[in-house]
BAFI-3210 file (N, C-alpha, C; in Angstrom, 3 decimals, decimal comma, padded with zeros to 6 digits):
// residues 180
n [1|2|3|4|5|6|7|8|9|10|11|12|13|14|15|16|17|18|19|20|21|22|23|24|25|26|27|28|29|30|31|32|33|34|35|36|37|38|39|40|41|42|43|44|45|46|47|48|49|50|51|52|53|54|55|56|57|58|59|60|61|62|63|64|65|66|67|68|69|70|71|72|73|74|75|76|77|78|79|80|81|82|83|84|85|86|87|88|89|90|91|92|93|94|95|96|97|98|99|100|101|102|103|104|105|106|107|108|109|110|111|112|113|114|115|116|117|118|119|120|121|122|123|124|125|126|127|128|129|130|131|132|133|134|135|136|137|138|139|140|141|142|143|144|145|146|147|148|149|150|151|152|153|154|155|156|157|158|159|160|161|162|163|164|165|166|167|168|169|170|171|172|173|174|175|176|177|178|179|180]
n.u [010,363|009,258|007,208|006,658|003,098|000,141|-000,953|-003,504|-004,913|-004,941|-007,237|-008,700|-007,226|-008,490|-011,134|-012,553|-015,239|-018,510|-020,549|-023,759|-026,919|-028,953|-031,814|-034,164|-036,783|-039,215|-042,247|-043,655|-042,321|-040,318|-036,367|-033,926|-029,915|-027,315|-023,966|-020,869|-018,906|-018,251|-017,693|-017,108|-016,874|-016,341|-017,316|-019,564|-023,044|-022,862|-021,831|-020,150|-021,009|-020,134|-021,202|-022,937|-023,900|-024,484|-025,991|-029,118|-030,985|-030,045|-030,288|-033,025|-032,309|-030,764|-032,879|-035,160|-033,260|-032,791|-031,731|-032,791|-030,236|-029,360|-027,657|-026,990|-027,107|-024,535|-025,990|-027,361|-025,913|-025,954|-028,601|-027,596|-025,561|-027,204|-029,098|-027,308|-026,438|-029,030|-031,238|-033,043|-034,741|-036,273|-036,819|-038,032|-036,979|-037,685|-039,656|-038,195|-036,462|-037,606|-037,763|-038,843|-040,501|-039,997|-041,802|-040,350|-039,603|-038,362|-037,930|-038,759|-038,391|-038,109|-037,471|-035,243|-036,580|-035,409|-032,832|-029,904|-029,366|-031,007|-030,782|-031,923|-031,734|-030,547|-029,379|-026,574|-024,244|-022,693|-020,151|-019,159|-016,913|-015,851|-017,725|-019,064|-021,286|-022,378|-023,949|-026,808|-027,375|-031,005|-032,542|-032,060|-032,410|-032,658|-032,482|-033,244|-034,283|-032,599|-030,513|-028,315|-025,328|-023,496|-022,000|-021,862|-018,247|-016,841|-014,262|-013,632|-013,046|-014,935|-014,745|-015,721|-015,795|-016,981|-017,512|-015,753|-014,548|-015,009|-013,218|-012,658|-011,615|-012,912|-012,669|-010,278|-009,835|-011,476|-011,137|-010,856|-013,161|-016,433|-018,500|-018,592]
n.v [003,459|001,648|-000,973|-003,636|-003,242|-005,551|-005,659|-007,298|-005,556|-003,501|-001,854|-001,851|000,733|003,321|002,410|003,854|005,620|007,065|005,029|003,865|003,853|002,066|002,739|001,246|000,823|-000,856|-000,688|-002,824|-004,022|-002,777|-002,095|-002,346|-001,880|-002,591|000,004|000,140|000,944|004,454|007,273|010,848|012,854|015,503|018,940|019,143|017,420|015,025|011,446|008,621|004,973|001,487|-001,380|-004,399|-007,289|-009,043|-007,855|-008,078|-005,980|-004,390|-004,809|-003,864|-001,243|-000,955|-000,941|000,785|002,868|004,925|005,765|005,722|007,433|007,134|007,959|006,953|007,583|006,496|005,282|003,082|001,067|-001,814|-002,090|-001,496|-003,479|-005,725|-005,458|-005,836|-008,291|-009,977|-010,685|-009,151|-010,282|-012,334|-010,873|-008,136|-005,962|-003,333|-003,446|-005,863|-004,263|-001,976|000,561|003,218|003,918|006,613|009,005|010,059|013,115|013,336|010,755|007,266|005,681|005,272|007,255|007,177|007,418|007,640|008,242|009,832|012,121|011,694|011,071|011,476|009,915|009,889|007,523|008,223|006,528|004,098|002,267|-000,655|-002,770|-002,019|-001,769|000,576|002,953|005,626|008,362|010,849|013,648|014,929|015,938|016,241|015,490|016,513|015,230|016,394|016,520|014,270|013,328|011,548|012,410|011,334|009,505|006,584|004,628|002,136|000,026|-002,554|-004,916|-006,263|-004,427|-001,418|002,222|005,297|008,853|011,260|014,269|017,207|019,060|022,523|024,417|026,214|028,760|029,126|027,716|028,822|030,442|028,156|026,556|025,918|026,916|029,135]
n.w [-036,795|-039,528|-040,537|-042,988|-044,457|-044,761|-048,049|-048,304|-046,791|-047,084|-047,421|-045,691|-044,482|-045,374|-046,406|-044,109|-044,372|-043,692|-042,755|-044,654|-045,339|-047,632|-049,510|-051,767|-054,146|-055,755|-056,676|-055,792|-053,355|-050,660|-050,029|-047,775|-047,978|-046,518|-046,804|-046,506|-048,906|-050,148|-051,614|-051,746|-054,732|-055,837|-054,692|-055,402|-055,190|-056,232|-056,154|-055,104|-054,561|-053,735|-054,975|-055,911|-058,442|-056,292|-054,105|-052,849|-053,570|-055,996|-058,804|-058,487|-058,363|-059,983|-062,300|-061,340|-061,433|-058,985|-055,992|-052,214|-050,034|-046,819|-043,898|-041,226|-037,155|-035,054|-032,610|-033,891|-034,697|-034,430|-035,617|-038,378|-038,800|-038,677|-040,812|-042,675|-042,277|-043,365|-046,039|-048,140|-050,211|-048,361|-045,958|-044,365|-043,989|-043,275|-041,185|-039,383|-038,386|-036,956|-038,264|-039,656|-042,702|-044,663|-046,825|-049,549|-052,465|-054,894|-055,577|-055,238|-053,907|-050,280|-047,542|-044,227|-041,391|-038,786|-039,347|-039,418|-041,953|-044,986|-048,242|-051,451|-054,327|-057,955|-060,357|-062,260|-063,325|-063,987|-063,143|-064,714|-064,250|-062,128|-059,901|-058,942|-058,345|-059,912|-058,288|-058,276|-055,596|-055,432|-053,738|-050,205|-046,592|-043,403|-040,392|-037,739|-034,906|-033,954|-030,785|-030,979|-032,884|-033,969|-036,437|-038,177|-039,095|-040,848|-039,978|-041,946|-040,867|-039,544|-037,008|-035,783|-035,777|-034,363|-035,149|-033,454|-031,576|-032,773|-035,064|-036,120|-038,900|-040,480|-040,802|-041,560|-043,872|-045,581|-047,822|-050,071|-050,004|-051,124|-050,357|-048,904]
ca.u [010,589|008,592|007,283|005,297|002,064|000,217|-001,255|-004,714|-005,662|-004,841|-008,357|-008,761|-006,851|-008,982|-012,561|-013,697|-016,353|-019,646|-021,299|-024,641|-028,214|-029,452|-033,326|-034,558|-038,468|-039,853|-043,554|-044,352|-041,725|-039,158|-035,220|-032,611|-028,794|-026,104|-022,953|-019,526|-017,667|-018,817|-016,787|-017,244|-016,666|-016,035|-018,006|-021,029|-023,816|-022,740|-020,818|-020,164|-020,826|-019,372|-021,822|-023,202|-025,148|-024,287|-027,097|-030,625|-030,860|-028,455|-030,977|-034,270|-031,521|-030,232|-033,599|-034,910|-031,982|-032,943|-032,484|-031,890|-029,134|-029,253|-026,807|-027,513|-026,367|-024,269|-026,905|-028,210|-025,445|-026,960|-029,337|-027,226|-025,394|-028,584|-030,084|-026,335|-026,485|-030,193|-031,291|-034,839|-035,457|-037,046|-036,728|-039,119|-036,179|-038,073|-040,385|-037,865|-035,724|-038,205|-037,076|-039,893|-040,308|-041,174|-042,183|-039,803|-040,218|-038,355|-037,823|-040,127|-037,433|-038,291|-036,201|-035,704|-036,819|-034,541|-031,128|-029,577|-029,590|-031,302|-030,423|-032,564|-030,606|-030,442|-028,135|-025,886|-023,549|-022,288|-018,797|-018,888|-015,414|-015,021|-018,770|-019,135|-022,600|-022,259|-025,668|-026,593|-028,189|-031,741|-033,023|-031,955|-033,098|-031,403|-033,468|-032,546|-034,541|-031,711|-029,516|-026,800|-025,255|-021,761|-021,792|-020,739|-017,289|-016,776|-012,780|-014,098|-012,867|-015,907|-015,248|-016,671|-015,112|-018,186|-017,045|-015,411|-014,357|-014,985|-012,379|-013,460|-011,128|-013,631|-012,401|-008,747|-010,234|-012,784|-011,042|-010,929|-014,254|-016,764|-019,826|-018,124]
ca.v [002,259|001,305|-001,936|-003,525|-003,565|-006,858|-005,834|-007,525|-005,246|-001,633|-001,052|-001,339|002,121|003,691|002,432|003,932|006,569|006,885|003,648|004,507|002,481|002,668|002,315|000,564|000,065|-001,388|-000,597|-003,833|-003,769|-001,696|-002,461|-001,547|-002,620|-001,560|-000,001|001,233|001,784|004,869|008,396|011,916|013,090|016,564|020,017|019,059|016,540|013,575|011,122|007,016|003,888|000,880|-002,467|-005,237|-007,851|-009,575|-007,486|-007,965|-004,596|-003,591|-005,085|-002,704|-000,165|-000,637|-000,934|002,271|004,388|005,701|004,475|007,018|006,789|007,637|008,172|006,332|007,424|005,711|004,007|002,096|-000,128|-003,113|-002,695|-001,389|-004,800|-006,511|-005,257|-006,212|-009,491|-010,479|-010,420|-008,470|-011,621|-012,714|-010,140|-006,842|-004,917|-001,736|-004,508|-006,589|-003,614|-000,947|001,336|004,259|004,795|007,989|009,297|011,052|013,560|012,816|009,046|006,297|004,494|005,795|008,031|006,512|008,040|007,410|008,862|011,835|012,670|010,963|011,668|010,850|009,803|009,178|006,648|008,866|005,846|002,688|001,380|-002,121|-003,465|-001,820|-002,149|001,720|003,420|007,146|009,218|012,380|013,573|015,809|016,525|016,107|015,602|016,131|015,195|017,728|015,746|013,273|013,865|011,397|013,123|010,410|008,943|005,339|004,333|000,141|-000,209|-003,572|-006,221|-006,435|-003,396|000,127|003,620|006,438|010,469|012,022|015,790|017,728|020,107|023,174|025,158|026,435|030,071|029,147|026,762|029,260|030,551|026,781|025,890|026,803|027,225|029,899]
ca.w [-037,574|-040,882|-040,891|-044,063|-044,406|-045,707|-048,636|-048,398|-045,487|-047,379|-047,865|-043,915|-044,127|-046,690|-046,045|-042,574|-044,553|-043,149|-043,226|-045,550|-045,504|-049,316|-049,702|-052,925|-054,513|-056,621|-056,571|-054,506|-052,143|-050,855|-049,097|-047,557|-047,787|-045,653|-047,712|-046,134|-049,170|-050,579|-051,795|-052,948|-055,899|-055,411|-053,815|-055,991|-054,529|-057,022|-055,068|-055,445|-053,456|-054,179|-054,606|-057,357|-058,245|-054,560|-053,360|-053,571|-053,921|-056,783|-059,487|-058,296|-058,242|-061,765|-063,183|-061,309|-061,679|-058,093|-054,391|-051,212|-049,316|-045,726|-042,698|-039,889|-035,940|-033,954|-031,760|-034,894|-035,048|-034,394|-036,358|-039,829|-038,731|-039,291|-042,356|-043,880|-042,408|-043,971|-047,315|-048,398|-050,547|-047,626|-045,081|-045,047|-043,134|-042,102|-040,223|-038,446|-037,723|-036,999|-038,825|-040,345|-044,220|-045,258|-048,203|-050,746|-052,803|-055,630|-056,098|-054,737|-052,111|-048,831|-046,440|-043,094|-040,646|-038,032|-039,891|-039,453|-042,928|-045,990|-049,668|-052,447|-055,230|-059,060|-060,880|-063,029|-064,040|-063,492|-063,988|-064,055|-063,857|-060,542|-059,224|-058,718|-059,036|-059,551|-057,711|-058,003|-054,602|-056,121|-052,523|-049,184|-045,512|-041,890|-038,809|-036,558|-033,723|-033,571|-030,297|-030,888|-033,812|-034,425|-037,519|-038,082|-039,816|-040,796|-040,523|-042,776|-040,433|-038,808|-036,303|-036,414|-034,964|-034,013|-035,062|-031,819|-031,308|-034,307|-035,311|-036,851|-039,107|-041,539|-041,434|-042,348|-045,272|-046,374|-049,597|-050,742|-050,105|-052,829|-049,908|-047,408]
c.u [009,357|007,918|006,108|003,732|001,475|-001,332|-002,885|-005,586|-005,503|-006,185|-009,012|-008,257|-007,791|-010,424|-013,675|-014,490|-017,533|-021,051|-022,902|-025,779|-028,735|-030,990|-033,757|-035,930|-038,700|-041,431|-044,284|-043,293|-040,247|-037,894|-034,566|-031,673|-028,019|-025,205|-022,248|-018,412|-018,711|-017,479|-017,158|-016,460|-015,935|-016,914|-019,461|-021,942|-023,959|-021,600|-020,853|-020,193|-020,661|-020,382|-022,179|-024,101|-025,479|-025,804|-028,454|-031,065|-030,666|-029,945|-032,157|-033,610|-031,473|-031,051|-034,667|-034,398|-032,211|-033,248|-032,416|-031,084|-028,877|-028,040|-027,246|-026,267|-025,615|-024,860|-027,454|-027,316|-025,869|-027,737|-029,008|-026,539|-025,872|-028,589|-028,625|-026,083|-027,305|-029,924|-032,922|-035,338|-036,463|-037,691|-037,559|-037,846|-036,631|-039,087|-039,454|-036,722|-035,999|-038,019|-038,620|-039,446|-040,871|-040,892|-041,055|-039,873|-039,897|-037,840|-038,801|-039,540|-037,431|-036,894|-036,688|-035,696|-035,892|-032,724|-031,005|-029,702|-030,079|-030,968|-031,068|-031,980|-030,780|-028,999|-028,070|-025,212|-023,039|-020,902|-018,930|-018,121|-015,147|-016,561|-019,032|-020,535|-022,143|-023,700|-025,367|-027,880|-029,243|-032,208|-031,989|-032,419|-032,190|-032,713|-032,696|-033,353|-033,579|-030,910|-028,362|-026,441|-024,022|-022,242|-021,312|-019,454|-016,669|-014,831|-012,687|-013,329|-013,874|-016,118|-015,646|-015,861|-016,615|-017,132|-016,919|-015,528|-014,349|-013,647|-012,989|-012,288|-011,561|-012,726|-010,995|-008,618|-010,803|-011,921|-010,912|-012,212|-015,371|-018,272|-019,851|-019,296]
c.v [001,985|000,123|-002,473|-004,028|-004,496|-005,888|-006,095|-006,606|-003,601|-001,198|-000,563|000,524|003,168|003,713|003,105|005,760|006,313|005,524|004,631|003,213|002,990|002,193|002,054|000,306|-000,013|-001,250|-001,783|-003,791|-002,935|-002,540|-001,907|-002,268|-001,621|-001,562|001,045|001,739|002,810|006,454|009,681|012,326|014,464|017,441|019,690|017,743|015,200|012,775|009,118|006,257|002,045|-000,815|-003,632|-006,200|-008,774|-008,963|-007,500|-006,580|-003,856|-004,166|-004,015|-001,406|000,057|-000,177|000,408|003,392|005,159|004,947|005,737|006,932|007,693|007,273|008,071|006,806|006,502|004,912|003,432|001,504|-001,145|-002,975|-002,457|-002,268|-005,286|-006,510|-005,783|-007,485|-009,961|-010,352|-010,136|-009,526|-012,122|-011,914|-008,897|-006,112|-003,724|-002,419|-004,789|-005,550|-002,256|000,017|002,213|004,134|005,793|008,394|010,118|011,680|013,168|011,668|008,300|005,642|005,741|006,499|007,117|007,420|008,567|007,920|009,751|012,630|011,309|011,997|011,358|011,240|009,032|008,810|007,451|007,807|004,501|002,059|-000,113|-002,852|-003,057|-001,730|-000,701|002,061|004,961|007,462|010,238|012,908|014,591|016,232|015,594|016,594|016,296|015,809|015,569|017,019|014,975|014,062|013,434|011,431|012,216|010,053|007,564|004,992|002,621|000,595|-001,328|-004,937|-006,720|-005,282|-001,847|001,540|004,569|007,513|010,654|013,159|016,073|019,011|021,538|024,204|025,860|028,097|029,682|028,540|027,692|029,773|029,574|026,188|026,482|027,409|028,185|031,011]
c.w [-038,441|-040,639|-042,410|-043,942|-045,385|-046,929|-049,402|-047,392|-045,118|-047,359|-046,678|-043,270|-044,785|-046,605|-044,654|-043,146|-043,903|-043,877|-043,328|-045,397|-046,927|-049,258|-051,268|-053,265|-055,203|-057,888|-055,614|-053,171|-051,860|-049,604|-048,669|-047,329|-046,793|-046,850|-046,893|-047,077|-050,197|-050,633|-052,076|-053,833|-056,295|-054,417|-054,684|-055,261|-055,385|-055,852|-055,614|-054,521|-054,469|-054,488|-055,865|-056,938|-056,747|-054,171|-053,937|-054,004|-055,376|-058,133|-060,085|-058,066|-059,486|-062,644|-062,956|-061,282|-060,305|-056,361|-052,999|-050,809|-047,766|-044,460|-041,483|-038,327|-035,654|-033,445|-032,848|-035,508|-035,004|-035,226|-038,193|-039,594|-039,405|-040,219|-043,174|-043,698|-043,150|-044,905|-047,540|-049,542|-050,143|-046,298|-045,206|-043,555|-042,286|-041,142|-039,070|-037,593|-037,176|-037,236|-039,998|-041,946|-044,473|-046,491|-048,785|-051,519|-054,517|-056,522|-055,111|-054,156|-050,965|-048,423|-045,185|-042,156|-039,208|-038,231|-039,762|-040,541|-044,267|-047,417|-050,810|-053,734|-056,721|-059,501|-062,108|-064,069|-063,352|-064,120|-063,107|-063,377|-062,577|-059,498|-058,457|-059,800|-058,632|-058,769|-057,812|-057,130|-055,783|-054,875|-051,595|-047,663|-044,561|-040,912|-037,958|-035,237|-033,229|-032,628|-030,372|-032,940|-034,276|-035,595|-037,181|-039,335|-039,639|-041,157|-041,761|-042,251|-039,227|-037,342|-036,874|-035,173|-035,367|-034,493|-033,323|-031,970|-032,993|-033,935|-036,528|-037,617|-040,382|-042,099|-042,004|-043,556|-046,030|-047,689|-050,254|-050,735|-050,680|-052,081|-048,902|-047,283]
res [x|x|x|x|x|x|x|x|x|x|x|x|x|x|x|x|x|x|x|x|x|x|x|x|x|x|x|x|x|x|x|x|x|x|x|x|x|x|x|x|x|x|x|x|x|x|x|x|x|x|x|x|x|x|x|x|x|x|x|x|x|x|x|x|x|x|x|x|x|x|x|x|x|x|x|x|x|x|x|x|x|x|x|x|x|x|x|x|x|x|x|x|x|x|x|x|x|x|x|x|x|x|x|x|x|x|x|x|x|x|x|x|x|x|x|x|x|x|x|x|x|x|x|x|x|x|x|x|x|x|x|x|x|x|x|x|x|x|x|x|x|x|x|x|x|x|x|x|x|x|x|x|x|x|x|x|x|x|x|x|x|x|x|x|x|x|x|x|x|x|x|x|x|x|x|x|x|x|x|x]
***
């Protein structure tokens, strides 16, 4: 049996990508936002996340064309919560949420230390009307120290689903995928 679905609560089907921490600087200070809606683009390392002027962030973004964007574990819910409750207005985030900055090589917003993977990322484009920033990753990290390896996914009604069992069917994909 079918029944309909309401409408305001399609994006609930749609949004559970890997919730993303974006790092932002300035030269005096540096942030981080939380962001769950985010997409790729294709097999190339350009990709989109979804945000605007709402965030303190999005400003020292626009005007450096460059923020990172890292992938936070599982166990650092609570604290990618956090950093999306606050606002770096007032807040020095990698302070109250101890959270490492490290250096990048090529943009000036920190990698965090603590993520499974960081991405350091220039602003390609910006469509307004729909509040989409293109990036195009130029390096990337992994911290291979990390043991819990889940990912987080925001359904966007305030809960969150972790990665479970991976499935692996690389060899039956491999003539479709452009990195076999």
């Amino acid at each position: 049996m079918l029944k309909e679905y309401p409408l305001q609560k399609v994006f609930t089907l749609l949004e559970p990508g890997p919730v993303l921490l974006v790092t932002t600087a300035d030269g005096r200070k540096k942030n981080i936002m939380t962001i769950s809606w985010s997409f790729a683009m294709s097999f190339s390392p350009v990709f989109g996340i979804v945000t605007g002027p709402w965030n303190h962030s999005f400003e020292t973004l626009m005007k450096t064309r460059q923020c990172t964007v890292a992938v936070p574990g599982a166990d650092l819910l609570e604290k990618v919560v956090g950093i999306g409750m606050c606002s770096g207005t007032d807040t020095d985030k990698f302070k109250k949420f101890t959270l490492s900055a490290k250096k990048a090589k090529e943009v000036s917003s920190p990698l965090i230390g603590e993520c499974l993977f960081n991405m350091e990322c220039k602003l390609e484009d910006y469509v307004e009307e729909h509040g989409i920033l293109i990036l195009s990753c130029v390096r990337a990290w992994e911290n291979t120290t990390r043991t819990e390896r889940r990912t987080l996914h925001a359904v966007g009604d305030g809960t969150f689903v972790a990665d479970g069992e991976k499935f692996d069917l690389h060899e039956k994909m491999s003539e479709k995928l452009p990195f076999s």
